[in-house]
Steps between C-alpha positions, in 0.01 A plus 500: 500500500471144439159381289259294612483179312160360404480085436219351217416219481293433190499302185357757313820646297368740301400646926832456579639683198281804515608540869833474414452811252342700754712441787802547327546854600331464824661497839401149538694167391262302366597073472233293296435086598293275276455240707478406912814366476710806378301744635569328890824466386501890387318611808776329772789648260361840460278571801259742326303753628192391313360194340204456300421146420344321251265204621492310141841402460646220288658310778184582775277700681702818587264599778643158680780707580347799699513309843919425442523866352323677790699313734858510400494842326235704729642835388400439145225635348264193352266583208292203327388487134237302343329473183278262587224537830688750750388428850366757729739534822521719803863433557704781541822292388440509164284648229361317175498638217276362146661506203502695273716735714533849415820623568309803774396153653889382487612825670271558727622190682857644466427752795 
């Protein structure tokens, strides 16, 4: 059965690495970006099932990017985190999710 793959994109290593731990005997492929930049690049190479993006990123505003990702990859699932003020939505494309993030939070989006 071929995994799903999940894309973040978020400066916050220390994130990145403790996913990395958990996910490692998952049935999910899990590909980490720490900027815009990589993680578009990462997202047209890989073509993930999932995304959860970061809006404070070194290079920009990650949340720039939902328009172009709910566009050109409609089948992927778009999840946005925030540690700063998380908008209240409605939209049904995408949820938003305040960091801290518990990883129930993480996998509930995973289904």
């Amino acid at each position: 059965m071929k995994k799903k793959k999940i894309l973040v994109i978020d400066d916050d290593e220390d994130f990145g690495l403790a996913l990395t731990y958990f996910f490692a005997d998952k049935d999910y492929e899990l590909f980490l970006a720490y900027t815009i930049a990589d993680g578009m690049t990462m997202l047209e190479k890989e073509r993930p099932e999932y995304i959860f993006l970061d809006n404070s990123l070194p290079d920009g505003l990650g949340w720039g990017k939902t328009e172009f990702i709910l566009k050109n990859y409609p089948l992927t699932h778009l999840n946005l985190l925030s540690a700063l003020g998380v908008p209240k939505t409605s939209a049904s494309t995408f949820r938003i999710l305040e960091k801290p993030i518990t990883l129930d939070e993480f996998l509930s989006c995973l289904n």
